[in-house]
Backbone as a ProteinNet text record, in pm:
[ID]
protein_1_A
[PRIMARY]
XXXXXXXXXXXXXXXXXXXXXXXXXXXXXXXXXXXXXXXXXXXXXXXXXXXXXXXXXXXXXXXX
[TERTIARY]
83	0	88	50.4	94.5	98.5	174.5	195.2	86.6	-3	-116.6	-27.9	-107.7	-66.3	-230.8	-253.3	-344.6	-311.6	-484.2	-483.1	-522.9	-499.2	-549.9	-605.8	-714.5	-728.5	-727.9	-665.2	-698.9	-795.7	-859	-1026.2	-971.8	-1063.3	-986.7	-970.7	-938.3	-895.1	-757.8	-715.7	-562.2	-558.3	-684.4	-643.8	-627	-614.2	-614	-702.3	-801.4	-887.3	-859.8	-863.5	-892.6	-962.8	-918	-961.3	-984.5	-919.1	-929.2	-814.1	-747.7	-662.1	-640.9	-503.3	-478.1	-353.4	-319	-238.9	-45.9	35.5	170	198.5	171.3	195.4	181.9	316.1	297.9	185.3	164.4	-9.9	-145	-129.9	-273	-202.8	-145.8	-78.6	-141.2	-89.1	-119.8	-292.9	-347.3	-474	-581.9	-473.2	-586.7	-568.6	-484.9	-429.4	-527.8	-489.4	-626	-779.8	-830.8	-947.1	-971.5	-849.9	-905	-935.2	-847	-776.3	-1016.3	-1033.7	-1197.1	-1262.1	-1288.2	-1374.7	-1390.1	-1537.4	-1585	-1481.3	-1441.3	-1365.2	-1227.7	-1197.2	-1052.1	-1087.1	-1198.7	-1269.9	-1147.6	-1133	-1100.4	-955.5	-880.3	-751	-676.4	-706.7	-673.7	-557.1	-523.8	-392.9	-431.4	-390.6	-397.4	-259.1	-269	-145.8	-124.1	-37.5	-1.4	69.5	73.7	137.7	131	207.5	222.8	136.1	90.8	-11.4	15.1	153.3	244.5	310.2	419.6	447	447.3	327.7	314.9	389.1	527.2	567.2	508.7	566.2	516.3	537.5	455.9	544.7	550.7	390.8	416.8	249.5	295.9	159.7	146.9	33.9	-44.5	-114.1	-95.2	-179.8	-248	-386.4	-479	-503.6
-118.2	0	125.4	244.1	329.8	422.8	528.1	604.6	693.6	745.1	817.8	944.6	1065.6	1196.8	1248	1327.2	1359.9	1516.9	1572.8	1715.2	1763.8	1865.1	1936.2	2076.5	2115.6	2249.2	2325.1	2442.8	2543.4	2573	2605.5	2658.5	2789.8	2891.5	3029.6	3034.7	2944.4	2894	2845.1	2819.5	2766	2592.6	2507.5	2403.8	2374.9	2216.5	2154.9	2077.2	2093.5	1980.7	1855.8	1730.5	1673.1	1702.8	1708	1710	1643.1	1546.1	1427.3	1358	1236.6	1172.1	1149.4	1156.6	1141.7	1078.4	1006.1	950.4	1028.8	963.8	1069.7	1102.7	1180.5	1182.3	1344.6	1430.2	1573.7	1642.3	1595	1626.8	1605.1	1502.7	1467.1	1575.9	1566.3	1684.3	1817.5	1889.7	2007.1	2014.1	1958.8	1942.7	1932.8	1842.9	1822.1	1951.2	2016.9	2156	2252.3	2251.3	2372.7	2333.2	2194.4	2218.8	2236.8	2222.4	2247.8	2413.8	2455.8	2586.9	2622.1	2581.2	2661.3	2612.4	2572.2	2522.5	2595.3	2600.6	2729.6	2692.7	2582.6	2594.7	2692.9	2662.6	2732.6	2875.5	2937.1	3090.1	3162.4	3151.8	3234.3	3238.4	3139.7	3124.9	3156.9	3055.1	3031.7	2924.9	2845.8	2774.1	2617.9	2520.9	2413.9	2351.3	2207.1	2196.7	2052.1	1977.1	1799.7	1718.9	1635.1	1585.3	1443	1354.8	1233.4	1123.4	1067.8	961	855.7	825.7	745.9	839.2	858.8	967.5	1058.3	1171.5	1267.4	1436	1365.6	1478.7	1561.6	1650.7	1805.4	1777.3	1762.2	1774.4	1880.6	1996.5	2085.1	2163.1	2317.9	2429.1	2506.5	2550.3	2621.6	2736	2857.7	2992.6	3030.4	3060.7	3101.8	3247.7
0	0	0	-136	-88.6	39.3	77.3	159.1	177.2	260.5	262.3	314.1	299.1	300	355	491.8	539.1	510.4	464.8	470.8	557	632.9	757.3	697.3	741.7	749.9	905.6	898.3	1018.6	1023.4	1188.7	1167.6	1223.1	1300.1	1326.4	1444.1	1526.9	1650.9	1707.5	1545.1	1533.8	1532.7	1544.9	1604.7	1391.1	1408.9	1281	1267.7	1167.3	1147.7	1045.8	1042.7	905	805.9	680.7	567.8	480.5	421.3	383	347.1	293	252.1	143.6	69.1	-83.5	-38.7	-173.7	-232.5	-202	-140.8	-135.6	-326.9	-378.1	-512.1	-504.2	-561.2	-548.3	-638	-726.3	-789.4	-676.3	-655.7	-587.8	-398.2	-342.9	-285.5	-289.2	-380.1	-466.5	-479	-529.6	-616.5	-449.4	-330.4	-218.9	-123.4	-99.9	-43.4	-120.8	-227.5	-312.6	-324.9	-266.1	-250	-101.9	-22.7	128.5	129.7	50.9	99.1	63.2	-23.6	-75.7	16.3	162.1	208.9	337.5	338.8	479	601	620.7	767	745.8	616.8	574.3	556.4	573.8	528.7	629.9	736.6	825	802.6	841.6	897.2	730.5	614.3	461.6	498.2	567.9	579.2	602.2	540.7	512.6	497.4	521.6	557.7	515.4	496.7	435.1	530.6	586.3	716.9	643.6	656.5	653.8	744.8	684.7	799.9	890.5	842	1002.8	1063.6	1003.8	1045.6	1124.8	1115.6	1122.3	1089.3	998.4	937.7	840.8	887.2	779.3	619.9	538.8	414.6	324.7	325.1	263.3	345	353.1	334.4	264.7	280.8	171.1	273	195.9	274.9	154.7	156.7	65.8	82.6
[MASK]
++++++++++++++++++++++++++++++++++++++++++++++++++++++++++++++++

């Protein structure tokens, strides 16, 4: 099984919410960051973020 890559969005509280899970592939990455970034929880803060799903490393953010 590939490597899962979890998206987080910020709410305007600072905490991180889940967003959903994609594929570690820097397209599907990219493509899941820019639909978090459009979604009412992301209205406030604009920051979304990619963390690794064992892990929990950082792999890339996004400020909208």
């Amino acid at each position: 099984m590939a490597n899962m890559v979890r998206i987080e969005v910020q709410d305007q509280f600072g905490r991180w919410n889940k967003y959903t899970t994609v594929a570690n592939t820097p397209s599907s990455i990219k493509q899941g960051l820019q639909s978090a970034l459009k979604t009412q929880l992301a209205s406030k803060s604009k920051k979304a973020r990619a963390v690794d799903d064992k892990t929990g490393a950082l792999l890339d953010i996004a400020q909208g």
